[in-house]
C-alpha positions as CSV (number, residue, x, y, z in Angstrom):
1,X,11.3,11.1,-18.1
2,X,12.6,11.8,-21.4
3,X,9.7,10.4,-22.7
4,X,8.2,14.0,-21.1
5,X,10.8,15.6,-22.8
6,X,10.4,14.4,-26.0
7,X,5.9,14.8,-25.9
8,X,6.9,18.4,-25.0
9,X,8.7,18.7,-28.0
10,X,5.7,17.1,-30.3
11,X,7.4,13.7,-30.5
12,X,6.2,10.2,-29.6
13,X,7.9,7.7,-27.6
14,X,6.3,5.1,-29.9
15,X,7.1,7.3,-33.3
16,X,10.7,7.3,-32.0
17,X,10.8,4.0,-31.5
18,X,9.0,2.6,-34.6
19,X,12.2,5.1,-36.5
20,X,15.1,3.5,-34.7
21,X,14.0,0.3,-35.2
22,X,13.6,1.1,-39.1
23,X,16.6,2.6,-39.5
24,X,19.4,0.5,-40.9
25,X,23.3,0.6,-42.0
26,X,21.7,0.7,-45.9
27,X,19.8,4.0,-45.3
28,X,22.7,5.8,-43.0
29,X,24.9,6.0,-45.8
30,X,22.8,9.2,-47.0
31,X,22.5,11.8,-44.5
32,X,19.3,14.2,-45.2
33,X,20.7,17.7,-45.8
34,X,19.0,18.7,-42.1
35,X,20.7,16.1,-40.6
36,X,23.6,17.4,-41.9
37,X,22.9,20.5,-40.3
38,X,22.2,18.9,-36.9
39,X,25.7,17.2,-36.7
40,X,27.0,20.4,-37.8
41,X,26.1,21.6,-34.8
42,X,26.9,18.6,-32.7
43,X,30.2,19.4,-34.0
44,X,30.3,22.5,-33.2
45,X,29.2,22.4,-29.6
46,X,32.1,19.6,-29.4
47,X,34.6,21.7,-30.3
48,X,33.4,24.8,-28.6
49,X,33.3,22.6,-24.8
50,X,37.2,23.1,-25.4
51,X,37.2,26.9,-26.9
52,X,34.6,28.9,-25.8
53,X,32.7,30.4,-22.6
54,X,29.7,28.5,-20.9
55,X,27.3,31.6,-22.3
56,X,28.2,30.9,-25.8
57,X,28.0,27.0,-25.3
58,X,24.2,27.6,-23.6
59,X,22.8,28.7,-27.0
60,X,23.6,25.4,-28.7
61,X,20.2,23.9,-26.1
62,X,16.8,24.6,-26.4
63,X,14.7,26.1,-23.8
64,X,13.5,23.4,-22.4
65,X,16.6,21.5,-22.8
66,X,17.8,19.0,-20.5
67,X,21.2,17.1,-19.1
68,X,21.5,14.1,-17.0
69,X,24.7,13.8,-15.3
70,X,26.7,10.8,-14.6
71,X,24.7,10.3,-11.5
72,X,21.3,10.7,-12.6
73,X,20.6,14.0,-11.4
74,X,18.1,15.7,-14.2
75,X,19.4,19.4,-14.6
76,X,17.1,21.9,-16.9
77,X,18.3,24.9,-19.0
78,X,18.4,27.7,-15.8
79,X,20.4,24.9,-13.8
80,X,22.8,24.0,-16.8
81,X,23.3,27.9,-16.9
82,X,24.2,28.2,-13.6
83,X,26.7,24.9,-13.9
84,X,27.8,24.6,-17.1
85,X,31.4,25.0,-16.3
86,X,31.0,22.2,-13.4
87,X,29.2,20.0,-15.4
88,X,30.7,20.1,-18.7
89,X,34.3,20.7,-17.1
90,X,35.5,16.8,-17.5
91,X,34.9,16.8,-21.2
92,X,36.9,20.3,-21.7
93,X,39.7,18.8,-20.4
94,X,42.8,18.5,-22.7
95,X,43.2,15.4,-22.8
96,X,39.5,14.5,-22.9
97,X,38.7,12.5,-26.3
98,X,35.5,11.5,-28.0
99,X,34.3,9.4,-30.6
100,X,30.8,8.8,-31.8
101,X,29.8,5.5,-31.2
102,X,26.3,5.3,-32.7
103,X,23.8,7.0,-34.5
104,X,20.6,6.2,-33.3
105,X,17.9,8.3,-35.7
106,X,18.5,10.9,-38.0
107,X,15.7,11.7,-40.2
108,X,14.4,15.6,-40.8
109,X,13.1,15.9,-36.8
110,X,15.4,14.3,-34.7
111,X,19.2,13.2,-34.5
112,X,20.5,11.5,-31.4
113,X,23.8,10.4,-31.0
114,X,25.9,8.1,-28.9
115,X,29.2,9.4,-27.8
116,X,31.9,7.6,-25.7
117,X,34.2,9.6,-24.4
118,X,37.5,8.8,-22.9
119,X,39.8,10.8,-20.1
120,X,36.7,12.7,-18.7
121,X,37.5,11.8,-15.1
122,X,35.3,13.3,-12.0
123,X,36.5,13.5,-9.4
124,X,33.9,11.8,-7.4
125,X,34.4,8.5,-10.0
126,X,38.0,9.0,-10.4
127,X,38.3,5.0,-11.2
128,X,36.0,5.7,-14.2
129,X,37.3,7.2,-16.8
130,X,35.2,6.7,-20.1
131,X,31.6,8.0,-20.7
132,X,28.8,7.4,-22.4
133,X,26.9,10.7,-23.6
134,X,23.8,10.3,-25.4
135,X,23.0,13.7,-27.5
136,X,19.5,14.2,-28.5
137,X,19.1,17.4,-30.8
138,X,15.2,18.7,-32.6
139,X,14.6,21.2,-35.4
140,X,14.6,24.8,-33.6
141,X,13.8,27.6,-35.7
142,X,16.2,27.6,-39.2
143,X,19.1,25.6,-36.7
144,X,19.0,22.6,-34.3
145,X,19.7,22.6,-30.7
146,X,20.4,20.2,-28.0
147,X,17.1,18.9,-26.4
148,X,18.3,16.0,-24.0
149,X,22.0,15.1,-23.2
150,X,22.6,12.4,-20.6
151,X,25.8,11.1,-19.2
152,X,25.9,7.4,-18.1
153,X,29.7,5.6,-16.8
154,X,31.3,3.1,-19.2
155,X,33.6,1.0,-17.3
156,X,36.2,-0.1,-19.7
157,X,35.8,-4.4,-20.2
């Protein structure tokens, strides 16, 4: 399905592909200045989870954005809305850390990201306690917003 996210958006599966696989450790030491941009607001929707109100955080995703929580369940923009709090509410947590494990693309049309992040316990998985958000952002308008964000568990080895 987030192939059908990604067509909607105007970018192919096989496109995407053909960029990850050409993207190397050489090329990632220069970050376009959009890309730039894009993390910028990575960042900033990072640090906000902690700061600010859900209606604030809802602007950093697209309309047709979408988030796949830890158990699969595929949430679009009206639902994230309605949940944000609940669903965002383990990685708000004080204690709840992140680093950025991998970057997958970043070119001038699309920057996804690989975050783990540790302490974000549910209480439904309270044994696991690290993450694995994947971050998808796309150019909208003069900024760039969240597209696709899905949550998988890491159990720690």
């Amino acid at each position: 399905m987030p192939g059908v996210i990604l067509a909607a958006r105007g970018v192919s599966v096989t496109t995407l592909r053909e960029q990850v696989a050409k993207i190397s450790v050489e090329s990632s030491n220069v970050q376009p200045k959009s890309s730039k941009r894009a993390m910028a607001t990575l960042d900033s929707f990072l640090a906000g989870l902690k700061w600010h109100k859900a209606e604030e955080l809802l602007t950093f995703f697209a309309e047709n954005a979408q988030f796949v929580d830890v158990h699969g369940k595929r949430w679009n923009r009206g639902e994230i809305r309605k949940e944000f709090e609940a669903l965002f509410a383990p990685y708000a947590k004080k204690n709840a850390t992140y680093i950025i494990e991998e970057t997958l693309a970043d070119n001038n049309d699309l920057l996804i990201v690989i975050l783990l992040w540790k302490n974000a316990i549910l209480a439904s998985l309270e044994r696991v306690w690290i993450h694995r958000m994947s971050v998808v952002l796309v150019p909208q308008g003069d900024d760039w917003a969240i597209i696709l964000a899905q949550v998988t568990p890491a159990h720690p080895t």
